[in-house]
PyMOL CGO cylinders between C-alpha atoms (Angstrom):
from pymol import cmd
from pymol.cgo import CYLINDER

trace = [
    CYLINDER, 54.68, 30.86, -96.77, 54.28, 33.53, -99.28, 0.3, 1, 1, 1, 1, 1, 1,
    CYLINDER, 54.28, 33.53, -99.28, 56.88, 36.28, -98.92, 0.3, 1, 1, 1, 1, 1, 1,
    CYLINDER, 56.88, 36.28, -98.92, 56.23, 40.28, -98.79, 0.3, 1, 1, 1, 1, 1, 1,
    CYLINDER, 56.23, 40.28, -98.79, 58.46, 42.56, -100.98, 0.3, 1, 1, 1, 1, 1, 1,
    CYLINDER, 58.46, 42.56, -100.98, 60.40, 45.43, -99.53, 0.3, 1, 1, 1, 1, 1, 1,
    CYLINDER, 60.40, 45.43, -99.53, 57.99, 47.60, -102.36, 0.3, 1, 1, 1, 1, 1, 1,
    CYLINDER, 57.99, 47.60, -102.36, 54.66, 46.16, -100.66, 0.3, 1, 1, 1, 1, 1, 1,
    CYLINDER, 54.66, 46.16, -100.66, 56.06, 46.45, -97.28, 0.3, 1, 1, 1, 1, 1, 1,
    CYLINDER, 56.06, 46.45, -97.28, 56.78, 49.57, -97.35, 0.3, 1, 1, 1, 1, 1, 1,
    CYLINDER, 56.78, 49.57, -97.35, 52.92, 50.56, -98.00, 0.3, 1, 1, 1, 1, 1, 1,
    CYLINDER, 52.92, 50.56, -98.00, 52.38, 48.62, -94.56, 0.3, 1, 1, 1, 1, 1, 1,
    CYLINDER, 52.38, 48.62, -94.56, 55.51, 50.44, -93.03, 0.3, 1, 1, 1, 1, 1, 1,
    CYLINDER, 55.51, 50.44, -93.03, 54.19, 52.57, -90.01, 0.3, 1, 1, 1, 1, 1, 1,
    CYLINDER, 54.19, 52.57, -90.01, 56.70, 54.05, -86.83, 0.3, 1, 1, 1, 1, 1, 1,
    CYLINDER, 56.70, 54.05, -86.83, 55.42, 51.96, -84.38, 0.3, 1, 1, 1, 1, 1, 1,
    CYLINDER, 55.42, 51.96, -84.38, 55.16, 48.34, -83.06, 0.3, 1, 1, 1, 1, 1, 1,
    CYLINDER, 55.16, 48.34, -83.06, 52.02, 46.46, -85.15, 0.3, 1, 1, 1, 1, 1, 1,
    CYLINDER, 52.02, 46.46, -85.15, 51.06, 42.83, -85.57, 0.3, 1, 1, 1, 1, 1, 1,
    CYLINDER, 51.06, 42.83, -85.57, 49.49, 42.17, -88.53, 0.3, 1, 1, 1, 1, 1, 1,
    CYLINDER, 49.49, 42.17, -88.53, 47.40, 38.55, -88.60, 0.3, 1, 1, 1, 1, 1, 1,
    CYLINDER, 47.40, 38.55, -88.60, 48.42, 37.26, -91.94, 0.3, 1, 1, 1, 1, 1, 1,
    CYLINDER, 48.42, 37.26, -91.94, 47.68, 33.12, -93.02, 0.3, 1, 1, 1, 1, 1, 1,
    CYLINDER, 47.68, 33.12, -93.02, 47.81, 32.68, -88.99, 0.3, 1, 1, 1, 1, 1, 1,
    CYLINDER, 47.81, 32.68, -88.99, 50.95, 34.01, -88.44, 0.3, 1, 1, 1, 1, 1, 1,
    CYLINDER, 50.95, 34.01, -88.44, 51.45, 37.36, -86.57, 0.3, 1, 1, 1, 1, 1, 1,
    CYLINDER, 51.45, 37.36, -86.57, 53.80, 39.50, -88.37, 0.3, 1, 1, 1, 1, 1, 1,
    CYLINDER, 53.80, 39.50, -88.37, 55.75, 42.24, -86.37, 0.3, 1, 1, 1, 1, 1, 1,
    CYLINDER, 55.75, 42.24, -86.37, 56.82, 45.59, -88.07, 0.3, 1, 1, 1, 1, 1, 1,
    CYLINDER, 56.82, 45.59, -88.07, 59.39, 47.26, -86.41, 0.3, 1, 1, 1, 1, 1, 1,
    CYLINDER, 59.39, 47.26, -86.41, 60.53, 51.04, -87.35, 0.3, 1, 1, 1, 1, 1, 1,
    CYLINDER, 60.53, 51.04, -87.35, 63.63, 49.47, -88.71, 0.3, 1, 1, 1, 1, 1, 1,
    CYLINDER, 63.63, 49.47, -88.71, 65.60, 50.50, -91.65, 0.3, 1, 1, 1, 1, 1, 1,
    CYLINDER, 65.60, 50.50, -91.65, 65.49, 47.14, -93.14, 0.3, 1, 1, 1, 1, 1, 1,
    CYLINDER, 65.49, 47.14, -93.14, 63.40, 43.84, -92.41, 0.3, 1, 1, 1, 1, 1, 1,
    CYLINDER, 63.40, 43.84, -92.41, 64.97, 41.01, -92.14, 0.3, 1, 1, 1, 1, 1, 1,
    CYLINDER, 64.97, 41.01, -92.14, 63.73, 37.17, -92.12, 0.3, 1, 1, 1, 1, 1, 1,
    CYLINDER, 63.73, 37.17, -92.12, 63.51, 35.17, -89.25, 0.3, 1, 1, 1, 1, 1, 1,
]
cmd.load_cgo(trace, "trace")
Protein backbone atom coordinates (compact mmCIF):
# COMPACT_ATOMS: atom_id res chain seq x y z
CA UNK A 1 0.00 0.00 0.00
CA UNK A 2 1.88 3.00 -1.02
CA UNK A 3 1.37 5.93 1.33
CA UNK A 4 0.39 9.74 0.35
CA UNK A 5 2.39 12.62 1.99
CA UNK A 6 0.70 15.40 3.86
CA UNK A 7 2.72 17.73 0.85
CA UNK A 8 0.88 15.63 -2.03
CA UNK A 9 -2.26 15.49 -0.15
CA UNK A 10 -2.69 18.64 0.26
CA UNK A 11 -2.77 19.26 -3.73
CA UNK A 12 -5.83 16.71 -3.55
CA UNK A 13 -7.23 18.59 -0.40
CA UNK A 14 -10.75 19.99 -1.43
CA UNK A 15 -13.78 21.19 1.40
CA UNK A 16 -15.95 18.56 0.72
CA UNK A 17 -16.58 14.76 1.00
CA UNK A 18 -14.61 12.92 -2.25
CA UNK A 19 -13.65 9.33 -2.92
CA UNK A 20 -10.86 9.01 -4.86
CA UNK A 21 -10.39 5.23 -6.60
CA UNK A 22 -6.76 4.68 -5.99
CA UNK A 23 -5.02 0.73 -6.51
CA UNK A 24 -8.84 -0.39 -5.71
CA UNK A 25 -9.20 1.19 -2.67
CA UNK A 26 -11.59 4.20 -2.19
CA UNK A 27 -9.92 6.89 -0.35
CA UNK A 28 -12.12 9.45 1.63
CA UNK A 29 -10.96 13.14 2.11
CA UNK A 30 -12.54 14.80 4.74
CA UNK A 31 -12.19 18.79 5.36
CA UNK A 32 -10.15 17.86 8.34
CA UNK A 33 -7.22 19.61 9.73
CA UNK A 34 -5.14 16.57 9.70
CA UNK A 35 -5.52 12.97 8.06
CA UNK A 36 -5.03 10.34 9.91
CA UNK A 37 -4.49 6.43 9.04
CA UNK A 38 -6.93 3.95 9.46
Amino acid sequence: EPTVPPTEMGEFFTPMMVDVLVGGATIFVLPIEHFEKC
